[in-house]
N, C-alpha and C positions, 0 to 999 in steps of 0.2 A: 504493500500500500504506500500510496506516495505521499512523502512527507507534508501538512498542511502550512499552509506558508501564513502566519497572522500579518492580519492590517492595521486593525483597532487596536489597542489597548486601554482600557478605561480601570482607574486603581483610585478606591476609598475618594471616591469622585464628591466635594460637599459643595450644594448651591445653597445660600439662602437670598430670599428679598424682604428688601425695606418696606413698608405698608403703612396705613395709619393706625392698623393696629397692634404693629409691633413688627419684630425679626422674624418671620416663617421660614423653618429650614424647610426645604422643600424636599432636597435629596441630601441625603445621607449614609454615607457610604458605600458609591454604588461602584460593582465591579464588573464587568462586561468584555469579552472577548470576541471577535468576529474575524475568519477567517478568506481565505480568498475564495470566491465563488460559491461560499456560503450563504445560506440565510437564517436570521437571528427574529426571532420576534420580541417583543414586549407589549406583554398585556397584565391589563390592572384597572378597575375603576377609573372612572375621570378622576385627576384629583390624584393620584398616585406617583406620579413624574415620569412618568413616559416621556410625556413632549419634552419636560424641559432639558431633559437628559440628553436628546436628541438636538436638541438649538445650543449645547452648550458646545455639540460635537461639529456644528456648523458655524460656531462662535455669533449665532446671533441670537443673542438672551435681552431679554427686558431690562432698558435702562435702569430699573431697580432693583437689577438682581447680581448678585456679584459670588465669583466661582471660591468659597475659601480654605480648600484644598484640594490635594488627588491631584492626577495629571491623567491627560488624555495624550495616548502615543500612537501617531498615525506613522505607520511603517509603507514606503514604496520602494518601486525598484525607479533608479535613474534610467530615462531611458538612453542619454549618451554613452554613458560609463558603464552602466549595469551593475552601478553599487548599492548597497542596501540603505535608503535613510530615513530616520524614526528623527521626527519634531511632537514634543507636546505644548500642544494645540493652547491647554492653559496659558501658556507663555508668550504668546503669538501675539503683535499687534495687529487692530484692524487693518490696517493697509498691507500686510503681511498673509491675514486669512484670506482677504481681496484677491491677490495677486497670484498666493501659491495656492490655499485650500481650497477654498469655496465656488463653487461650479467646477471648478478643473479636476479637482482630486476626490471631493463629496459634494453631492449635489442629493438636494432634497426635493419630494414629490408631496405636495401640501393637501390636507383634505374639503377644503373650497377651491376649484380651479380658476373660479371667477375673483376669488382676493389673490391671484397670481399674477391675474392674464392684466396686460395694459388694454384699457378699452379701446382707447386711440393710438393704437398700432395695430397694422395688419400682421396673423400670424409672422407672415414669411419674415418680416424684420425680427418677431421677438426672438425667434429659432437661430437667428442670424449673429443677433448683437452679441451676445458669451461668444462666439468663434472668433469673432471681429476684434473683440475687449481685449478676452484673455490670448489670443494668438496672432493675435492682428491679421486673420486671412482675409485673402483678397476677396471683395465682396462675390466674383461670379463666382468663385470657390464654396463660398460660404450659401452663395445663393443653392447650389450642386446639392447640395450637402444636409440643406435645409429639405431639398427634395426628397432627398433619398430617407431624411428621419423621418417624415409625414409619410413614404410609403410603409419605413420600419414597423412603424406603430399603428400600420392598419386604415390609415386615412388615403381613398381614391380619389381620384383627379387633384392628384398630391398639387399640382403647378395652378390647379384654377383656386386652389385650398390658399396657396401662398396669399391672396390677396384679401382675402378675407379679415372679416375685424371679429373676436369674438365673441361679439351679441349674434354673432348669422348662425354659431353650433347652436349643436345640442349637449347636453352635460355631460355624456359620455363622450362626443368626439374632442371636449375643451380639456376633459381630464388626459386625452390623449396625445393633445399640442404638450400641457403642460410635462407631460412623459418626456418628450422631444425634444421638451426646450432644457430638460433635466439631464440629456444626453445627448446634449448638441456639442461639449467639449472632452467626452468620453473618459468620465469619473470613472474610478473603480471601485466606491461606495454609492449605491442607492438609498439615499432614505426613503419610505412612505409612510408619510401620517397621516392614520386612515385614506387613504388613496380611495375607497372603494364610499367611502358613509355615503357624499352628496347622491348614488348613483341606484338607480332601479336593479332589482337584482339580476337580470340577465345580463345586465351591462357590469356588472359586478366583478359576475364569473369571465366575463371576455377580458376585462381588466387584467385580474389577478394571473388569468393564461398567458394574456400579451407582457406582461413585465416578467414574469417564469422565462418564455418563448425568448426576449433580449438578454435574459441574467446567462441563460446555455450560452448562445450567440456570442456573448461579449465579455464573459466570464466576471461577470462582476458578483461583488459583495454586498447581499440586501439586506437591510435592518427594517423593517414592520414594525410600524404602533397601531397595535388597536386592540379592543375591547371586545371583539368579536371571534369567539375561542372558532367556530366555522372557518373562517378565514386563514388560521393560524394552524391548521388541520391540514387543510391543500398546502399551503406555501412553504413551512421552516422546516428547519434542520433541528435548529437548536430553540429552544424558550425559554424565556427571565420571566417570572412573574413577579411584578411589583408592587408592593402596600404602602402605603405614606412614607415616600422617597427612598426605598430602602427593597432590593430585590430577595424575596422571600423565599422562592426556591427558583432554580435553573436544572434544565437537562435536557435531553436530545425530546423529539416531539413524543416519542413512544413513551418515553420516561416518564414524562408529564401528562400524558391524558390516558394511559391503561395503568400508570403505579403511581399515580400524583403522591404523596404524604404530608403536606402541609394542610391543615385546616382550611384556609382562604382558599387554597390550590380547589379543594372539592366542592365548594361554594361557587366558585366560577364555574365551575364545571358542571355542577346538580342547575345553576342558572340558565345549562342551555337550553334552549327550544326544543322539544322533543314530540313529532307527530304522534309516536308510538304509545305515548304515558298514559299511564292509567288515571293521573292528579289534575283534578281541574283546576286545580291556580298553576303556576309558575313560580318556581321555588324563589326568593331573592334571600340574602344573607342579611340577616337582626341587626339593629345599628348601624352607627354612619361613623364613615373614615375618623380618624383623630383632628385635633385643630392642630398644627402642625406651625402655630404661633405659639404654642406652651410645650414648655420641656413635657416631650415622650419618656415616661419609665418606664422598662422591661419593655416588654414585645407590645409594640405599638396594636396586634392585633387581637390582644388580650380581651378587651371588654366587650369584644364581637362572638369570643371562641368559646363553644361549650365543654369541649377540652381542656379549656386554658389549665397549668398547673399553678400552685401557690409561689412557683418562682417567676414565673411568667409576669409576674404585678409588678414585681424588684427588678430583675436581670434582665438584659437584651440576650436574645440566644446568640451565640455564633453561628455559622455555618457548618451544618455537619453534614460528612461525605457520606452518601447510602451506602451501606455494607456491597459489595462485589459489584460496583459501577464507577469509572472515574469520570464522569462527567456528572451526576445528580448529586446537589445537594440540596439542603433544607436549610432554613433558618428555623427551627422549633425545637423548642428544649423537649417537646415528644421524643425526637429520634435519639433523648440521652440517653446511654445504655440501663441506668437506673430509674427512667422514665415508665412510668404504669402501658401496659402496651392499649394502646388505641388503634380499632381497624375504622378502617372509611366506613361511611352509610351505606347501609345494604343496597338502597335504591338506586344510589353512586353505584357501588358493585357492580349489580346485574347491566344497568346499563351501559358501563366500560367495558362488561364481558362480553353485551351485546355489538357494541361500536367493533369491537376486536374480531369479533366472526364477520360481520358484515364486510371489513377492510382485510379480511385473507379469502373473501369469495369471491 
């Protein structure tokens, strides 16, 4: 098997923002790894730090919010020299993230296409301008080029499409400029936040295929936020699951949706939709997220958990490694060896057992 080459490195990552009602740590000690031609998801409540995690990796945070620790290390290969180089990103200034990071190296796909798109620009320029910015290529080049993304991503009479203003699509074909104009300087990270929410569900799935169908193509590295454990089923490799800034369990997708072991982990999961059920409500999880403007003690997700333990109210858990896997772990003082043993809900069960047969048929 061939050696995985890391891009990302994200290590004890802390954001807080200034408010009128005080310092919100928002993220707190977050740790993230993403490899080449991988894809990573992150999913969690709104309100969990998905996004902000991801705009700190694009260095574009809310003027009230400030990074104050951890280091983000984006590793490339030179393409003159072909040597390896790792900058953390915390360290960068704007005109720095400008010039060498941002569209060139990660480029992000937003979940409103219409707070992307300039109204008074026709595509074919928006597709155009990062070529022109960050390379300076010559416009008929850049014009070529802009053709050939609007065919990439599925859009016909790609040349009469150039002229167009974005009020003439429709949401699915504007979510798919905005693909284009994310891959018009040929990053080797994709972000999508929520890529897919604004969009009717057939256009959904064509989505999710068309950004899979360029990630083969062009071997690139995609990170996924969203809230939608369906979505995160077709697409990742790997998933972080997130509770009030702070990643609560990670592991390969198998890992997490047929052996989950974190309390929150089965909560998202018993929340999916399910044609099959027998329950006429839809399961949601007791209680609401932490305020994340007052000191968190012990496991932030304590006063939600019917398992919580009596240390869970004092101690933060660490992360502990699932016995015979090196990629799962938990943050739940459950998985401590002295821990009272807890199995998932039954209904959890049978349905993972179900999901499990249904995806080897």
């Amino acid at each position: 098997m061939a050696e995985r080459e890391k891009i990302l490195e994200v290590r004890d990552l802390n954001i807080s923002f200034k408010t009128d009602s005080g310092i919100v740590n928002a993220i707190r000690g977050v740790n993230l790894d993403l490899y080449k031609g991988e894809t990573i998801a992150i999913v969690g409540e709104s309100g969990s730090g998905k996004s902000v995690t991801t705009k700190a990796i694009m260095g574009i945070m809310a003027g009230n919010g400030s990074i104050d620790g951890g280091s983000i290390n984006y590793t490339w290969t030179d393409e003159n020299t072909g040597e390896r180089i790792t900058k953390d990103i915390c360290q960068l200034s704007e005109k720095e993230m400008q010039s060498e990071i941002r569209g060139r190296k990660i480029a992000m796909v937003f979940q409103d296409p219409m707070t992307s798109l300039n109204p008074t620009m026709t595509i074919g320029n928006q597709i155009m301008e990062p070529m022109i910015h960050h390379y300076n290529t010559p416009k008929e080049e850049a014009y070529k080029k802009a053709v050939e993304l609007l065919q990439l991503v599925g859009i016909t009479n790609a040349e009469k499409r150039m002229k167009n203003y974005p009020h003439q699509l429709s949401g699915g074909m504007r979510q798919r400029i905005v693909i284009a104009i994310a891959l018009s300087c040929d990053p080797y990270v994709l972000i999508c936040d929520e890529p897919t929410t604004a969009l009717d569900v057939t256009i959904q799935a064509k989505i999710l295929e068309l950004i899979q169908d360029i990630q083969k193509k062009k071997d690139l590295s995609v990170i996924y936020i969203t809230h939608d454990l369906g979505v995160v089923a077709k697409v990742a490799d790997y998933v972080n699951v997130m509770y009030a800034g702070k990643i609560v369990e990670t592991g390969t997708i198998d890992e997490i949706f047929y052996d989950p072991r974190h309390p929150y982990t089965w909560g998202l999961l018993s929340s999916m939709p399910d044609l099959d059920t027998d329950d006429d409500e839809l399961y949601t999880i007791p209680g609401t997220p932490p305020n994340l403007a007052h000191e968190v003690k012990g496991d932030a997700f304590a006063p939600r958990n019917k398992y919580a333990l009596n240390i869970d109210l004092r101690i933060e858990p660490p992360m502990f490694k699932v016995p015979g896997s090196t990629t799962h772990k938990v943050a739940s003082w459950l998985m401590h060896e002295k821990a009272p043993k807890v199995e998932m809900p039954v209904e959890l069960k049978n349905r993972l057992e179900k999901m499990k047969k249904e995806g080897v048929e």
